[in-house]
C-alpha positions, 0 to 999 in steps of 0.5 A: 654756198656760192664761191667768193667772187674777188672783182678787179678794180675798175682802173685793172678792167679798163687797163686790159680792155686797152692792151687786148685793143693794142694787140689787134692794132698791132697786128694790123700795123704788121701790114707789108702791102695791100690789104685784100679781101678773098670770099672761101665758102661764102665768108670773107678772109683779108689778106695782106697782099705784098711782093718780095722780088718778083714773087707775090706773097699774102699773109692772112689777117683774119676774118671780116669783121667792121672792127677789122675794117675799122683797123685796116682803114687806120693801118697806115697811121698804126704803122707809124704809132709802133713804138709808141703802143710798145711802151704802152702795152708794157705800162699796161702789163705793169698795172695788171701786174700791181693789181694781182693779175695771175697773168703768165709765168716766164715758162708758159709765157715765153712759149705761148709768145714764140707760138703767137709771133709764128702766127698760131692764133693769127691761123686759126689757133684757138688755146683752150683748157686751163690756160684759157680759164686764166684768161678770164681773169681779164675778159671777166675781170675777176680775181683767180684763185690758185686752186682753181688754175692748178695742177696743169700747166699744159697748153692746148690749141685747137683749130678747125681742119677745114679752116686750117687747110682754105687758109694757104698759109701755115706758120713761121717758123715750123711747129717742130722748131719752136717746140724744140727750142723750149726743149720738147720732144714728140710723143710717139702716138699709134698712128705712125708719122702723126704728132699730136703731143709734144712733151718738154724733157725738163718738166711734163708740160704737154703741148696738144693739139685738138681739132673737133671731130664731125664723125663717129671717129676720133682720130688724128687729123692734119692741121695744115697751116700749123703744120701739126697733126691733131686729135679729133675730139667731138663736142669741141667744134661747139667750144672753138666756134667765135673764139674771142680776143684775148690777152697774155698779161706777160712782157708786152701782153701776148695776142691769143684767142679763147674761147667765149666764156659762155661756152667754155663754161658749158662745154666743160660740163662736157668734158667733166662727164667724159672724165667722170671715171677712172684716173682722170677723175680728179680732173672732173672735179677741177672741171666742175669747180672751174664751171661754177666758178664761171657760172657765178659770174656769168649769171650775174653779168652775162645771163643772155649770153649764158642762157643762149649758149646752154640752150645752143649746147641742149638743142645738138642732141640727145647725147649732149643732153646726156653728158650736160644732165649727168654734169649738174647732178654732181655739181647742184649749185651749177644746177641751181645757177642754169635753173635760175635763168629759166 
C-alpha cells in the first residue's frame, strides 16, 4: 500500500512559489555597485562590483542563469520596493503557516537565518539531509508527516571544494562565530586543526559539513569560502549538482538551496544502503521511507524528471548500481514505483 499523500491547497503552492520568487528578488536588491559577469572554467559568475574608500570589493551574486539577468536588469527598482516585499513575504509566511506548513521551529530556524544572511547559500552552500526533505513540503507542495521528519534535528550543508575555492569570497561573518553564538563547539576529528562537525552544548544538534569526493578517499576537505574543513563523501557530487531555490517558512521566509527532489530521492537509495548495518540502521529505514515518500509524488507529478535522474544515477557505474539494486530489494514498493516509468 502506497503512503497517504496530503496535497497543499492551491492558495498554499501559489503562496510559496511567491516567497521563493521575493527571496531571489531580495538578494539581487542587496546590489551595492555594478553587476559584473567573470568567465572561470568556461561558466559564467555575477558579481556585485563596489568601492568602499579607494578599495575595490565583489560580492558573488551567482551563477548566469536568464532568470538572474532578468533580475539583475530590475535591481535598481527592487532596491527601491524593500519594505514592501518584507511585509509581504511575512504575509506569506503567515499563510503557509495557517495552512499546516511544518516550516521551521525557532531553533533551526533562527540558525539556518544567521547561516543564510552571512552568505552560506548565496557561496555555494547547498542543505541536505532532513531539513532538505522538509523543504519539499513546499517545492512538492505536499503535506509531511511528523514520522517522517523526525528523529534528527541536524543541519548538513554541502559544498563543492572547487567552487568553493574559484568563488574569491567566504562568508561574514566567520563559520567559527555564528556557530558559537548558538552556543556550539567544534567536535574534535582525527585530522589535527580540521572541523568538520560542530555540536551544540544544550542540545545534540550537529552542525556537518560535506563536500563530494572524487577519489578513492574519503577525507577532510578545505571549503574556502566557508571557511570550514569538510567531510568528503563520494556519490554526493551527483546529489548537490543543480541545486534548486528553496524557502525557509520562518520569520520572513529564509533563502536556501536543496537539493532537486529527483535526485535527493535516488541518492537516498545510496545512503540507506551504506547504513544498511549496524547502529545506523534505523537511520536506513527512515531513508527508505523518506524515498518512497517522494517517489509517490514524483511518479505522478514528475516522471521525466525521475526516470532521468535514476537513469543518470545507473549509467555512473557499477557500484551505483550496487548500492541502488540492494536499496529497491528492501523497499518493493520503490521498486515497483522506478519499474513503472520504464
Amino acid at each position: 500500500m502506497r503512503p497517504e499523500v496530503q496535497r497543499h491547497s492551491a492558495t498554499a503552492q501559489a503562496a510559496y512559489i511567491d516567497l521563493v520568487s521575493l527571496l531571489l528578488d531580495e538578494a539581487i536588491a542587496e546590489i551595492r555597485g555594478s553587476p559584473t559577469p567573470r568567465e572561470r572554467a568556461g561558466r559564467i559568475y555575477w558579481y556585485d562590483r563596489y568601492r568602499i574608500g579607494t578599495e575595490t570589493h565583489e560580492r558573488y551574486l551567482g551563477e548566469d542563469s536568464p532568470a538572474l539577468r532578468d533580475r539583475i536588469d530590475q535591481h535598481d527598482a527592487l532596491k527601491s520596493q524593500r519594505e514592501l516585499r518584507r511585509r509581504e513575504r511575512a504575509r506569506l509566511v503567515r499563510l503557509l503557516r495557517s495552512e499546516r506548513f511544518l516550516g521551521m521551529d525557532n531553533a533551526t530556524g533562527s540558525l539556518v537565518g544567521a547561516l543564510a544572511k552571512a552568505g552560506v547559500f548565496r557561496l555555494g552552500g547547498v542543505m541536505v539531509g532532513t531539513n532538505a526533505f522538509r523543504m519539499y513540503e513546499g517545492e512538492l507542495a505536499v503535506h509531511l508527516r511528523f514520522d517522517q521528519t523526525a528523529m534528527t534535528n541536524d543541519i548538513d550543508i554541502a559544498s563543492f571544494e572547487k567552487l568553493s575555492l574559484a568563488l574569491g569570497e567566504t562568508i561574514l561573518p566567520s563559520m567559527e562565530e555564528i556557530l558559537t553564538d548558538f552556543e556550539f563547539s567544534p567536535v574534535t576529528s582525527l585530522d589535527k586543526g580540521k572541523v568538520w562537525r560542530w555540536k551544540q552544548s544544550r542540545s545534540q544538534t550537529l552542525v556537518e559539513f560535506l563536500t563530494p569526493s572524487f577519489d578513492a578517499k574519503e577525507d577532510l576537505r578545505e571549503l574556502a569560502a566557508l571557511g570550514v574543513s569538510a567531510q568528503s563523501l563520494h556519490f554526493l557530487n551527483y546529489l548537490i549538482a543543480d541545486p534548486i531555490h528553496a524557502a525557509g517558512v520562518y520569520r520572513d521566509g529564509i533563502p536556501v538551496h536543496v537539493p532537486r527532489p529527483e535526485k535527493f530521492a535516488i541518492h537516498k537509495l545510496i545512503v540507506a544502503d551504506r547504513r544498511r548495518d549496524g547502529q545506523d540502521g534505523l537511520r536506513a529505514r527512515k531513508d527508505l521511507m523518506q524515498v518512497e515518500f517522494l517517489l509517490t509524488i514524483l511518479v505522478e507529478d514528475r516522471p521525466t524528471d525521475l526516470l532521468v535522474a535514476y537513469e543518470d544515477a545507473l549509467s555512473r557505474g557499477p557500484a551505483w548500481r550496487e548500492r541502488i539494486d540492494r536499496s529497491l530489494g528492501r523497499s518493493r514498493k520503490s521498486a515497483e514505483l522506478l519499474e513503472s516509468l520504464k
